[in-house]
DOSEPA-130276 format. One record per residue (C-alpha): x, y, z; residue in one letter. Coordinates in pm, 1 decimal, padded with zeros to 6 digits. Layout:
<nodes>
       east      north         up   residu
          X          Y          Z        A
...
</nodes>
This chain:
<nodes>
       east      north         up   residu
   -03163.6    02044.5   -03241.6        X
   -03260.2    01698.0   -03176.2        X
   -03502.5    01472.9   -03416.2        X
   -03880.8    01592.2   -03239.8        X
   -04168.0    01468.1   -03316.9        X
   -04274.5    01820.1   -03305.3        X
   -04077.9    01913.0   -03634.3        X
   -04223.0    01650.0   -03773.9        X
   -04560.3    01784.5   -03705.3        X
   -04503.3    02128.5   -03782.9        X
   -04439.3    02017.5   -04181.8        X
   -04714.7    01809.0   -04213.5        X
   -04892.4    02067.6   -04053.1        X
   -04746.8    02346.3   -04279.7        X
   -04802.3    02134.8   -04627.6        X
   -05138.4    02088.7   -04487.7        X
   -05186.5    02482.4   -04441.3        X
   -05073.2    02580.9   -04763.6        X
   -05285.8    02294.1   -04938.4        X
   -05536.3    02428.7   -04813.9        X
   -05469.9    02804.4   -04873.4        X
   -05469.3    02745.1   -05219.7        X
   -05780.1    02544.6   -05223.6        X
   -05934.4    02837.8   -05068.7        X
   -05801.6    03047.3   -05368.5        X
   -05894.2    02890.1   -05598.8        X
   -06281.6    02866.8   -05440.7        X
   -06230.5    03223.5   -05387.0        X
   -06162.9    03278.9   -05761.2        X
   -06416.7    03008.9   -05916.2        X
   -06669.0    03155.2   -05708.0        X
   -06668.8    03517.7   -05719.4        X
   -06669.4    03461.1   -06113.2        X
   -06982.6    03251.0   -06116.6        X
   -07178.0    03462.8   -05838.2        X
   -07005.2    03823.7   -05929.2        X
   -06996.9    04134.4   -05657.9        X
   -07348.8    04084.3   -05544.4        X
   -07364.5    03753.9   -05488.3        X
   -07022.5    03751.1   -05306.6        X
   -07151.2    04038.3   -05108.3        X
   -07406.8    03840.3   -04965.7        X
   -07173.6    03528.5   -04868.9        X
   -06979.4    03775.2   -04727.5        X
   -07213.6    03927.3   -04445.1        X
   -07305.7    03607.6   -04292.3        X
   -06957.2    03412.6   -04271.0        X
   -06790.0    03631.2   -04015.4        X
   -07037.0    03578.1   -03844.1        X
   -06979.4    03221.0   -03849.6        X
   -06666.6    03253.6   -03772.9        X
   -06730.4    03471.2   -03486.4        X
   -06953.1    03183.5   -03357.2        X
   -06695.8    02960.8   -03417.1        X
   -06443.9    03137.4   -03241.3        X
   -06658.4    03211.6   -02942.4        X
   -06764.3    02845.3   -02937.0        X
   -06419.0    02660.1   -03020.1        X
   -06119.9    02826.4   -03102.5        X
   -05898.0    02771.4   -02767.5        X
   -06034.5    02411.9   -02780.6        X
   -05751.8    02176.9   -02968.3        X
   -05479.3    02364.8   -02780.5        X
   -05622.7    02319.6   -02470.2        X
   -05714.2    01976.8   -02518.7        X
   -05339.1    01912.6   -02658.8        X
   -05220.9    02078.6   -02325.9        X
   -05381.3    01886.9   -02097.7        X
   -05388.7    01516.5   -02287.7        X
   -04999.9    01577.3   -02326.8        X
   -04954.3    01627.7   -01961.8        X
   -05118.4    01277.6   -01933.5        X
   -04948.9    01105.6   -02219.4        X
   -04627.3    01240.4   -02069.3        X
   -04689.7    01021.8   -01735.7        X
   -04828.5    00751.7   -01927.1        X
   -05120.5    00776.8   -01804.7        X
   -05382.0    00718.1   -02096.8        X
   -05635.9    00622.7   -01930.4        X
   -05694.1    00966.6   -01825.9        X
   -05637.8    01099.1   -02134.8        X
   -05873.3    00891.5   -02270.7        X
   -06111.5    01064.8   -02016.6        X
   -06016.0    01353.6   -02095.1        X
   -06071.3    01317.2   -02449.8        X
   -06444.1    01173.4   -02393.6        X
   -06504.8    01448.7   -02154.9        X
   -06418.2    01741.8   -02426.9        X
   -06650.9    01571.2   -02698.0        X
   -06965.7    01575.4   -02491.8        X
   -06884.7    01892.5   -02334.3        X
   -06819.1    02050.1   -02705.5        X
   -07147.1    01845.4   -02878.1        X
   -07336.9    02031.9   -02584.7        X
   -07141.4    02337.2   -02682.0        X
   -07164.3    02297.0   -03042.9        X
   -07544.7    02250.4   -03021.5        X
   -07643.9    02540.6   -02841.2        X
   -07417.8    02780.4   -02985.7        X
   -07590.4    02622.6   -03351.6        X
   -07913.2    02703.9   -03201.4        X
   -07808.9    03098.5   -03068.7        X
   -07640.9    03153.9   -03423.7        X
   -07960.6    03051.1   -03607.9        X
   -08174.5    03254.8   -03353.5        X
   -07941.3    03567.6   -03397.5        X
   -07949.1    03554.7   -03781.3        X
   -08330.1    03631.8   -03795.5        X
   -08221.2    03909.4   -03524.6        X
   -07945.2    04046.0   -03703.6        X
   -08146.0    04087.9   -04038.6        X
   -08495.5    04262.7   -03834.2        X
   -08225.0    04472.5   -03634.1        X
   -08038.4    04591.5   -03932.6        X
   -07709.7    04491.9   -03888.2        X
   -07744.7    04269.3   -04183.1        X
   -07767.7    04534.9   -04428.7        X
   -07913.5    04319.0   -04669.4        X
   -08247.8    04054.6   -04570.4        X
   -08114.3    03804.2   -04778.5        X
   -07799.8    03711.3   -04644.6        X
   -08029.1    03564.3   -04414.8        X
   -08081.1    03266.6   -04612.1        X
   -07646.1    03160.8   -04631.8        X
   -07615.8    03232.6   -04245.5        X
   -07914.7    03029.9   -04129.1        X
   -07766.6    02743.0   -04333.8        X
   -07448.5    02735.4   -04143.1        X
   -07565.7    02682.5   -03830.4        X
   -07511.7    02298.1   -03837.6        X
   -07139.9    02338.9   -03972.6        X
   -07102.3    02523.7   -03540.5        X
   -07204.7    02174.5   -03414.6        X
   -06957.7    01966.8   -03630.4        X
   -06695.5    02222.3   -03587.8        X
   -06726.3    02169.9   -03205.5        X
   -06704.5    01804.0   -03244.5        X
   -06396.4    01860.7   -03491.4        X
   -06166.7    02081.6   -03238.1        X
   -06186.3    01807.9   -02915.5        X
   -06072.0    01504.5   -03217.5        X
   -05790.9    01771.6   -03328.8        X
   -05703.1    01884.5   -02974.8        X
   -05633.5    01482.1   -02887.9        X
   -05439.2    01398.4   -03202.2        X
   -05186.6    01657.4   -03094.8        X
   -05223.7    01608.0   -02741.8        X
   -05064.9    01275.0   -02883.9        X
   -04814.1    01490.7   -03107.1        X
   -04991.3    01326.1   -03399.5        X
   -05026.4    01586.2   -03695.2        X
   -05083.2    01381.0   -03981.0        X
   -05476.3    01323.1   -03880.6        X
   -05590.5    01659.5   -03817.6        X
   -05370.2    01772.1   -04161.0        X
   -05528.8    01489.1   -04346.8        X
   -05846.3    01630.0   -04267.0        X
   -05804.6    01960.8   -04298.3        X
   -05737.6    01920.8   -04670.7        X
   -06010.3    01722.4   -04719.3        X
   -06251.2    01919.5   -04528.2        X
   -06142.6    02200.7   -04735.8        X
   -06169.2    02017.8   -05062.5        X
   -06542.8    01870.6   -04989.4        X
   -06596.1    02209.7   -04912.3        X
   -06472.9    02406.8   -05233.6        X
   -06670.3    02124.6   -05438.8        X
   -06981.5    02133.1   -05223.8        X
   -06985.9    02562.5   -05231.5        X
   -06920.2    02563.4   -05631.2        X
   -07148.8    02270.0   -05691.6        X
   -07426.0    02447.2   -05489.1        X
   -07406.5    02784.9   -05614.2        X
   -07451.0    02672.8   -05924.9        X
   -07699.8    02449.1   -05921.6        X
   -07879.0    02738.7   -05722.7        X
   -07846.0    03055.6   -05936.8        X
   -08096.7    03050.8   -06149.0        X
   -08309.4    03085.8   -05849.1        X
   -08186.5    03391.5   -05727.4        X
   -07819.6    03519.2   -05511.3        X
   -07942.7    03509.7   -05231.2        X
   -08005.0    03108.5   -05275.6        X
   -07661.2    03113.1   -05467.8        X
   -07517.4    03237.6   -05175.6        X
   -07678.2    02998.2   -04923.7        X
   -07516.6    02732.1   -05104.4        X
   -07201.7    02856.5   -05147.0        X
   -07217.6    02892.9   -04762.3        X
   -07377.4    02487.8   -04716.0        X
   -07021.2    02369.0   -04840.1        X
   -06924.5    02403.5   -04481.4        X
   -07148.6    02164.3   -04349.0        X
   -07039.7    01833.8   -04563.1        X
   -06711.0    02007.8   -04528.8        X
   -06709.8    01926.9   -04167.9        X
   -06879.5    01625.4   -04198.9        X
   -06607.8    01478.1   -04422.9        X
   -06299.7    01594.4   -04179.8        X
   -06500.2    01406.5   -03892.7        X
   -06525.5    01098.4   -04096.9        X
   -06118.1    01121.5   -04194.5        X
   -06107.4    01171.4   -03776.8        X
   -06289.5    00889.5   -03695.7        X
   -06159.4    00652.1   -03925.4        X
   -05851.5    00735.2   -03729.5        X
   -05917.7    00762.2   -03375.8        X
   -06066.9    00410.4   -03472.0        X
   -05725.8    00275.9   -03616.3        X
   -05552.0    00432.0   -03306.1        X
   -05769.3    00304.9   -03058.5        X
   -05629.9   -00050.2   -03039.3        X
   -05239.8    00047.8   -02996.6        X
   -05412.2    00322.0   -02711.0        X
   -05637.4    00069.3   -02577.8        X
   -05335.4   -00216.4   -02530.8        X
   -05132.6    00079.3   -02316.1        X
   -05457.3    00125.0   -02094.7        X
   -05489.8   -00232.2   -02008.4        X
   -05128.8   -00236.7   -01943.7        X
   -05143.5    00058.6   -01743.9        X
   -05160.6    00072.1   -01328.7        X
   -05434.6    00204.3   -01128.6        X
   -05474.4    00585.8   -01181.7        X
   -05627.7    00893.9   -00982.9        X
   -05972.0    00912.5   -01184.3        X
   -06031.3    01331.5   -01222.2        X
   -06426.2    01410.8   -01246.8        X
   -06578.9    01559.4   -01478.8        X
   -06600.1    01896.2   -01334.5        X
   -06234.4    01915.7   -01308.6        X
   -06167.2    01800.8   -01624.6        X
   -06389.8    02055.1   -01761.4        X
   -06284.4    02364.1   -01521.8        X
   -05912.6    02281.0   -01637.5        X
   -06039.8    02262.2   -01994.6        X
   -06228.1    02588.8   -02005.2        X
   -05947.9    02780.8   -01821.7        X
   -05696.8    02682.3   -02074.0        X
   -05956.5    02765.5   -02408.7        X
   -06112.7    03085.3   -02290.4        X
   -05779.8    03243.2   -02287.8        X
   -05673.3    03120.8   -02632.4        X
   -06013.1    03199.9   -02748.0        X
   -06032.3    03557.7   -02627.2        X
   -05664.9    03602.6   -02838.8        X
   -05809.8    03421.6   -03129.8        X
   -06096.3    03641.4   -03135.8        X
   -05903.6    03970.0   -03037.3        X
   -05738.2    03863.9   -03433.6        X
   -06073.0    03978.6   -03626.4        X
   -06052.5    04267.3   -03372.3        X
   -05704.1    04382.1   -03491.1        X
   -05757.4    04360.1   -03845.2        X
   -06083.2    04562.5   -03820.0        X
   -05885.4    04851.2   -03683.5        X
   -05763.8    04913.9   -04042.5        X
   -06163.3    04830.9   -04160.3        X
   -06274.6    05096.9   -03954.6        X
   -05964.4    05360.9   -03904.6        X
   -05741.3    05347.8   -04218.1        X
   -06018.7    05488.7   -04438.2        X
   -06106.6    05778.9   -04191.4        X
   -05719.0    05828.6   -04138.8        X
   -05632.2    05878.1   -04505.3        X
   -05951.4    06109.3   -04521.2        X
   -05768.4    06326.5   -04275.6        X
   -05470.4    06333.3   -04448.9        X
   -05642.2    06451.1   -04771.9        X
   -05701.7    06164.2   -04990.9        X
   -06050.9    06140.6   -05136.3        X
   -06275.3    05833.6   -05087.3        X
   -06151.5    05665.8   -05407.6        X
   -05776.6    05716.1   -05365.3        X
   -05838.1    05621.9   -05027.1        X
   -06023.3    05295.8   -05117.8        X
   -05746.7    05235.0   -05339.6        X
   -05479.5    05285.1   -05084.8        X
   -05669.0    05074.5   -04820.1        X
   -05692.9    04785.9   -05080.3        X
   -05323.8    04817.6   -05119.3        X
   -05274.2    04747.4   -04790.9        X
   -05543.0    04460.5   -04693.1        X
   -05638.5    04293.3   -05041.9        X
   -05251.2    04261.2   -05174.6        X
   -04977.2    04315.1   -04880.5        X
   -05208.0    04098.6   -04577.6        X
   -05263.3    03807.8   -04757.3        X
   -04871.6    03796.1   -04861.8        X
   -04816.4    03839.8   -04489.9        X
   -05026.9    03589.0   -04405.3        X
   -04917.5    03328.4   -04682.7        X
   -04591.4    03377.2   -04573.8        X
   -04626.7    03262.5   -04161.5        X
   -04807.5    02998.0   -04286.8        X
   -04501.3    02778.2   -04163.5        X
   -04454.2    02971.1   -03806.4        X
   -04821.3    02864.6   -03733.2        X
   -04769.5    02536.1   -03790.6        X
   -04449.2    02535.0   -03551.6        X
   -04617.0    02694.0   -03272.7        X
   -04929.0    02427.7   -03303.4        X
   -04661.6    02161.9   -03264.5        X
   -04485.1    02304.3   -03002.8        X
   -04787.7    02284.5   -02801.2        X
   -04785.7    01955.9   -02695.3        X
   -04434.3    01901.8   -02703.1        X
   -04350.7    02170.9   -02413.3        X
   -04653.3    02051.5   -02232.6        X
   -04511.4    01700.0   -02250.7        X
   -04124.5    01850.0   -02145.3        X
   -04284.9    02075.2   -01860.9        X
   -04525.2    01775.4   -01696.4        X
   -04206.3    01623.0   -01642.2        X
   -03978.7    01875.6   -01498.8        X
   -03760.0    01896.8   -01810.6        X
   -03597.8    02210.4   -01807.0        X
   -03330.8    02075.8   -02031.4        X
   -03553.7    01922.4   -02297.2        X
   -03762.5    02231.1   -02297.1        X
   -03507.8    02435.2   -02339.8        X
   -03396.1    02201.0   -02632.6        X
   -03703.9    02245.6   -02790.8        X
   -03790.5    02599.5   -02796.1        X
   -03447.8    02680.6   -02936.5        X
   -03466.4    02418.7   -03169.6        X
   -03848.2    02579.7   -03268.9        X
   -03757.0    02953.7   -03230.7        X
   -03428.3    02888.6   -03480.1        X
   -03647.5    02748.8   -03717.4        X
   -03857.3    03020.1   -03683.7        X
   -03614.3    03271.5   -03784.9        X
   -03474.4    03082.1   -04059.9        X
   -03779.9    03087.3   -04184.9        X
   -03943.0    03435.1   -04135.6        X
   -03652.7    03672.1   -04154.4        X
   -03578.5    03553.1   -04515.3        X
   -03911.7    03585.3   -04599.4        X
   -03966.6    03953.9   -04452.2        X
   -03657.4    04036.5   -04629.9        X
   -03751.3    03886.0   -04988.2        X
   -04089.8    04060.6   -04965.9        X
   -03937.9    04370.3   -04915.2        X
   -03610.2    04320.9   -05174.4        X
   -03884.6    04199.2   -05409.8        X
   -04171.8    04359.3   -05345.3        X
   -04218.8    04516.8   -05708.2        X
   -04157.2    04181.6   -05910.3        X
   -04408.3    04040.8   -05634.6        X
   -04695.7    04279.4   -05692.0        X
   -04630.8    04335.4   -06043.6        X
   -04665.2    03882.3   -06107.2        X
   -04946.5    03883.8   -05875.2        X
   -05137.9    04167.6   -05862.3        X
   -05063.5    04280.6   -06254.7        X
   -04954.2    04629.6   -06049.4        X
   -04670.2    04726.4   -05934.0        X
   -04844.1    05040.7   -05734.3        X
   -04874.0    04806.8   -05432.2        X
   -04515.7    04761.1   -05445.2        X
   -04442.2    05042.5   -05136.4        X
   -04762.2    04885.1   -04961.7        X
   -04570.3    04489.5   -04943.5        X
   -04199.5    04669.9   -04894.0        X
   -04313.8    04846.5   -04588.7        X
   -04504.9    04550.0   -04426.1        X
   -04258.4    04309.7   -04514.5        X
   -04131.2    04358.4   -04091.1        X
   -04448.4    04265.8   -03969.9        X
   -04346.3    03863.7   -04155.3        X
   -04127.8    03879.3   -03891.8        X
   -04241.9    03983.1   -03592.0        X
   -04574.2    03806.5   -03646.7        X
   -04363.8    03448.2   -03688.0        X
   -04184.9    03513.7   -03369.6        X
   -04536.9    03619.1   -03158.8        X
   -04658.0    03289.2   -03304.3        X
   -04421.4    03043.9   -03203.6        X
   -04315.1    03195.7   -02836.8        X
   -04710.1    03212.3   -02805.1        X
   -04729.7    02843.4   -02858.2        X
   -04373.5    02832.2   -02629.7        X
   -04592.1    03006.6   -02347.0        X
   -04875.1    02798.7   -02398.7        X
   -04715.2    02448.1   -02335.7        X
   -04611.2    02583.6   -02045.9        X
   -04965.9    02664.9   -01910.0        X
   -04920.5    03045.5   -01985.2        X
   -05207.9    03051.1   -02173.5        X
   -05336.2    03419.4   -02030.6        X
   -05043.4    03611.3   -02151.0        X
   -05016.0    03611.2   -02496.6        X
   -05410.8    03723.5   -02472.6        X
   -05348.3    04009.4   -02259.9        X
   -05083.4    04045.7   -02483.9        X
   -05280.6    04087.3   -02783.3        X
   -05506.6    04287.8   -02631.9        X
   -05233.3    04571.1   -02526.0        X
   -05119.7    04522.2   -02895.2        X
   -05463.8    04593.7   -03049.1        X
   -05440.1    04935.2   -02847.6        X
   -05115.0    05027.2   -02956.7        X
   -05225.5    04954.8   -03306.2        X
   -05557.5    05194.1   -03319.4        X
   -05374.2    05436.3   -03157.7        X
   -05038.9    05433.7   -03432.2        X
   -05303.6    05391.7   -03701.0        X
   -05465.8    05685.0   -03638.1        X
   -05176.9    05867.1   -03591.0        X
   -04934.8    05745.1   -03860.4        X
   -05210.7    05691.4   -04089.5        X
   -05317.5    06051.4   -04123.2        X
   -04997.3    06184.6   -04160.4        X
   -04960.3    06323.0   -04558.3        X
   -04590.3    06237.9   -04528.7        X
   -04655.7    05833.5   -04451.3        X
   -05012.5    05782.4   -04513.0        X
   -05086.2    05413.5   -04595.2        X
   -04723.4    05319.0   -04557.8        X
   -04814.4    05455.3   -04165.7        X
   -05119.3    05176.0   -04138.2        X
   -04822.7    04924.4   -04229.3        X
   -04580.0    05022.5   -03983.1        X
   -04903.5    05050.4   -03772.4        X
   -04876.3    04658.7   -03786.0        X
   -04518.1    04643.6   -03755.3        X
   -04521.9    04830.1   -03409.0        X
   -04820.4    04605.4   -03296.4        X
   -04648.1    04254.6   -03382.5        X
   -04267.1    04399.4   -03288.0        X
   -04396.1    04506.1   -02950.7        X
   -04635.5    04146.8   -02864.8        X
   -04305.2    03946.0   -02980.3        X
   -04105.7    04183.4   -02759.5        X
   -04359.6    04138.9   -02450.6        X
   -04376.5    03741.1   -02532.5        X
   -04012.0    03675.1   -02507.7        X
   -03967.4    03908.1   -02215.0        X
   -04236.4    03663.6   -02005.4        X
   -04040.5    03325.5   -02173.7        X
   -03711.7    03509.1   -02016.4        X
   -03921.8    03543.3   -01691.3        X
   -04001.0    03168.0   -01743.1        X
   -03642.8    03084.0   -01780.8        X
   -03677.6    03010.5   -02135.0        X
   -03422.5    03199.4   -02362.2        X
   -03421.2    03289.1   -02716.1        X
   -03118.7    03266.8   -02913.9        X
   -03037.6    03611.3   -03026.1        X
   -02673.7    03540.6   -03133.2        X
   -02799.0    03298.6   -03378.6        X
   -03124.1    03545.9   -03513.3        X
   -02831.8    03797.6   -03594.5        X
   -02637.8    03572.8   -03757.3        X
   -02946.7    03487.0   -03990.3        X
   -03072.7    03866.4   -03991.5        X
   -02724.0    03896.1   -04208.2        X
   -02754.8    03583.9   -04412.8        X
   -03105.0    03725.7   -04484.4        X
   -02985.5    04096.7   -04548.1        X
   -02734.5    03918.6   -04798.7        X
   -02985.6    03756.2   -04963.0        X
   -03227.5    04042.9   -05012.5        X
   -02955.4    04266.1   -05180.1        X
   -02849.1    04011.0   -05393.1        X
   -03229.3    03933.2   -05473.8        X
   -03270.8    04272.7   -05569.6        X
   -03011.9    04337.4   -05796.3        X
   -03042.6    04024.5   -05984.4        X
   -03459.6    04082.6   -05987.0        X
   -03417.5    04475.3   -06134.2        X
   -03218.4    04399.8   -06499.1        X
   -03390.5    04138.9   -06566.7        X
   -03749.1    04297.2   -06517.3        X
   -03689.4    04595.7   -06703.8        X
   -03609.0    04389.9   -07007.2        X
   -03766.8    04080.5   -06953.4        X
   -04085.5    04206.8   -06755.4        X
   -04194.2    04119.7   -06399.7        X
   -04264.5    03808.0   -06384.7        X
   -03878.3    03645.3   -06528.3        X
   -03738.0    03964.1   -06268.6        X
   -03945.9    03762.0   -06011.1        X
   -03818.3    03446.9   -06090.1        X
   -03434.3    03530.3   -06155.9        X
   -03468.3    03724.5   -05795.3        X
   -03634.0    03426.1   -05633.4        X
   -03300.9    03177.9   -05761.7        X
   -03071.5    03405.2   -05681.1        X
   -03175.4    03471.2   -05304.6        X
   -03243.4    03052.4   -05263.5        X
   -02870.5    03017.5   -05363.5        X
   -02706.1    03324.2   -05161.7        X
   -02973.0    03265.3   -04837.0        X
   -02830.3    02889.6   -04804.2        X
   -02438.3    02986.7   -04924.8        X
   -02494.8    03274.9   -04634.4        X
   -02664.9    03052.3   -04352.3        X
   -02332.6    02770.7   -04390.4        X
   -02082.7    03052.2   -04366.5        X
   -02189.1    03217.0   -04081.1        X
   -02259.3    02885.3   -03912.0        X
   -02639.3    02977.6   -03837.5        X
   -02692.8    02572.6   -03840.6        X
   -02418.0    02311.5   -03813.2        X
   -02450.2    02016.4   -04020.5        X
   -02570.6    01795.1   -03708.7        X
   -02888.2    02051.1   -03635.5        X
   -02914.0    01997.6   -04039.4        X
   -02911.4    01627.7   -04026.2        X
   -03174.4    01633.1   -03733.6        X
   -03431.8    01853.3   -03991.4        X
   -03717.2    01678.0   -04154.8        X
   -03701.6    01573.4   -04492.6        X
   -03382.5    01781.0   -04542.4        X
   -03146.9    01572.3   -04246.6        X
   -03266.4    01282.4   -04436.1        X
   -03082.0    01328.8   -04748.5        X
   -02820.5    01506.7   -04532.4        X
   -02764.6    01116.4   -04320.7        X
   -02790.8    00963.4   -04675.4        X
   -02464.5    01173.8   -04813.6        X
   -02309.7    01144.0   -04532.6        X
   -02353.3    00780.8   -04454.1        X
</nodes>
C-alpha cells in the first residue's frame, strides 16, 4: 500500500464531504424552523428539479475531465491538458447557459402544465436558473484539479460554497417572509447562486496560483500533437454522458421506494398512516445513516479516478494493481465496520438520533446495503480510470430493475414488509458490486477477498462486542451513554481485531495518511 497521492485526496476529500454534510444539516434544521411545512414544501418542488438540470447538464463532467487531463499529465504533456482544460470551460459556459435558459423556460411550463402542484414554487425555481451556469463552469475547474490529483481545491471550495450558501438561504428567507412563502422560499433557493459564485472565486484564486508552476512545465515541454477541438470534445462527452446517465439513474433508484414502498405496504395491509410511518422509517432515518456513512468510499473512488487513469496511460499494470488494492482494502476497512456497527447498534443509534427507537429494525436491516454500496463506489471509480465508464451505468440501470421488482415483491409481503424495501436495497447494491468486480476481474484487476474476510471477522468481533457493552448500559443509563459505551468499545475491539488477524501490516499502516505519520514518528 504505497504513499498515493490518491489517499491523500480521498481524506481531504472525505473531511470536505462530511463538512459539508453537516452544514447542510444544520441549514436543513435552521430553515425548516423559520419557514415551517409549507414553506419547505415549496423549496422542495423546485430543487430536484435543479438538480435534475444539473445532473443532465454536468454531473459526468469532473470525472471525465480528470480522466482525460490525467492521461495527459501522465505523459507530461500539459500543454494539452491545458487545452483540454480551456476546451471543457467554453464547452460547459455554452452548456451551462442554455441549459439556464431551458430550466427557466420549463419552470413557467411545469407550473401551467401542473406538474408543479403548487404556482408558487415558481418563484424559488426561476431563481435558480443562474446557479446551472456557474455550476457548469464549477465541474470543468473541479474535473482539472483532480485530473492533476489535486483535492485540496475542489474540497476547499466545496465547504465554502456550502457555507455562503447556508448563510445566503437563511439570510434570504428571512429577510423575505414577511412577504409571503413563496418569496421565503425563492430565497432560500437564491443561496445557490452566491454559493457557486464563491466556490468559483476559491477556484480561481487557485488555478491562478497554479498556473505559474503549470506554465514553467509547458515552456519546458517539447513539441506536442495539438488535438482539435472536436476531438477533445467527442472524447469529453463520451466519457460524461455515461457517468451522467448513472448519476441520474441515482434519483431514479431512490424514487422506486417514493413511488412503490407506499403502494407495497398498502398491499400488505397497512393503512396510509402506518404506512407513512413505515416509509419514513426507512427513507427519513435509515438512508441518510446509509448515506452519512459512505461518505468516505465516495471520496476514495473520486480519487481513484485520476490515479488509475494516470497508471493505465502508461501501461502500468503493476501500479494499477497497487492501487486498487491499496483503495478497495481501505474500502472495506472502512464500510464493513460501519455496516456492522449500524446493525449491532442500531437501537442506541435511532433512539440518540431520532428520540425513537421504532426505527431501530428499519437501520439493522439496511445496515448491508453500507457495504455493498462502498464497494459499487470505489470499483466504479476503479472501472472508470480505466475508461470503463459505460459499465457501471448499465450497471445501475440492471440494478434499478432488480430493485422495483424485489420492492414490490418483498415489500408487500405481511411477514417482511418495510424490512423487505431494505433488503430491496441490499439485493440492488450486493448484485451492482457483484457485476462491478466481475468486469474489474475481466479487466485483470483483482479484489482481495482473503483480506475482506479477514476484516468481515474483525468487524463481526466488533459488532458483538458493541452490542453487549451498548445493551446494560442503555437500559440503566438510557440511549444515548448505551450509544456511547457501544461506540468505545467497538473502536477498541475493531483495531485489537484488525492487528491480530493481520488485515494491515504495520508497513501498509505507516504508508496511511495522517495515521502512518505518527506510525514513522514511533517508530523512527
Amino acid at each position: 500500500m504505497g504513499r498515493d497521492k490518491f489517499l491523500r485526496g480521498a481524506l481531504i476529500l472525505t473531511v470536505a464531504g462530511l463538512m459539508v454534510k453537516v452544514l447542510g444539516s444544520v441549514n436543513r434544521i435552521l430553515l425548516s424552523r423559520l419557514l415551517g411545512g409549507e414553506g419547505i414544501g415549496l423549496y422542495q418542488m423546485a430543487y430536484p428539479v435543479y438538480l435534475l438540470m444539473l445532473s443532465v447538464c454536468s454531473a459526468g463532467v469532473p470525472v471525465a475531465v480528470s480522466i482525460i487531463v490525467a492521461e495527459k499529465v501522465a505523459k507530461d504533456d500539459y500543454i494539452q491538458a491545458n487545452r483540454v482544460f480551456k476546451v471543457t470551460l467554453r464547452l460547459m459556459a455554452a452548456f451551462g447557459l442554455v441549459f439556464s435558459l431551458v430550466l427557466y423556460n420549463l419552470a413557467g411550463f411545469l407550473v401551467d402544465s401542473g406538474w408543479l402542484r403548487d404556482s408558487r414554487a415558481y418563484y424559488a425555481l426561476a431563481v435558480l436558473t443562474p446557479a446551472v451556469f456557474f455550476s457548469s463552469i464549477l465541474a470543468s475547474f473541479r474535473g482539472y484539479f483532480q485530473g492533476y490529483q489535486m483535492m485540496t481545491p475542489p474540497a476547499v471550495s466545496q465547504i465554502l460554497e456550502q457555507l455562503v450558501r447556508v448563510v445566503t438561504m437563511i439570510g434570504m428567507a428571512y429577510f423575505l417572509l414577511p412577504y409571503g412563502l413563496e418569496y421565503a422560499a425563492a430565497g432560500a433557493a437564491f443561496g445557490a447562486i452566491p454559493g457557486g459564485l464563491a466556490g468559483l472565486f476559491v477556484l480561481t484564486w487557485f488555478y491562478r496560483k497554479a498556473r505559474k508552476e503549470w506554465k514553467q512545465k509547458m515552456d519546458t515541454q517539447a513539441a506536442t500533437v495539438e488535438e482539435s477541438i472536436g476531438q477533445i470534445a467527442k472524447r469529453l462527452i463520451w466519457l460524461a454522458i455515461p457517468v451522467s446517465c448513472a448519476n441520474l439513474l441515482i434519483p431514479v433508484t431512490s424514487s422506486i421506494d417514493t413511488i412503490l414502498v407506499p403502494n407495497a405496504l398498502g398491499r400488505a395491509g397497512f393503512g396510509v398512516e402506518a404506512a407513512t410511518t413505515l416509509f419514513g422509517y426507512l427513507t427519513g432515518m435509515a438512508q441518510p445513516l446509509m448515506m452519512m456513512a459512505v461518505i468516505p468510499t465516495m471520496s476514495l473512488a473520486a480519487s481513484l479516478v485520476p490515479a488509475v487513469s494516470e497508471a493505465y496511460t502508461l501501461d502500468q499494470t503493476d501500479e494499477i494493481a497497487r492501487k486498487t488494492t491499496s483503495a478497495f482494502k481501505i474500502c472495506m476497512l472502512v464500510v464493513l465496520p460501519a455496516a456492522v456497527g449500524m446493525w449491532a447498534l442500531a437501537g442506541p443509534i435511532s433512539g440518540t438520533l431520532y428520540g425513537t427507537t421504532a426505527a431501530a429494525p428499519v437501520i439493522a436491516h439496511l445496515a448491508p446495503s453500507v457495504a455493498f454500496l462502498g464497494i459499487y463506489q470505489v470499483t466504479t471509480g476503479a472501472l472508470q480510470g480505466i475508461g470503463k465508464t459505460r459499465i457501471p451505468m448499465w450497471n445501475m440501470l440492471f440494478g434499478a430493475g432488480l430493485k422495483a421488482a424485489a420492492v414490490w415483491q418483498l415489500a408487500s409481503s405481511a411477514s417482511f414488509h418495510i424490512l423487505g424495501a431494505a433488503w430491496a436495497s441490499n439485493l440492488n447494491f450486493a448484485a451492482v458490486a457483484l457485476i462491478n468486480i466481475f468486469f474489474l476481474y475481466k479487466n485483470r484487476i483483482l479484489f482481495p477477498v482473503s483480506d475482506s474476510l479477514k476484516i468481515l471477522i474483525a468487524s463481526v468481533c466488533m459488532g458483538v462486542a458493541g452490542r453487549m457493552a451498548a445493551a446494560p448500559v442503555a437500559g440503566t443509563a438510557g440511549v444515548v451513554a448505551g450509544l456511547v459505551s457501544g461506540m468505545a468499545v467497538s473502536v477498541a475491539v475493531y483495531v485489537a481485531a484488525v492487528a491480530l488477524l493481520g488485515c494491515i501490516t504495520r508497513d501498509e499502516a505507516r504508508r496511511l495518511p495522517v495515521i502512518g505519520r505518527f506510525i514513522r514518528k514511533r517508530m523512527d
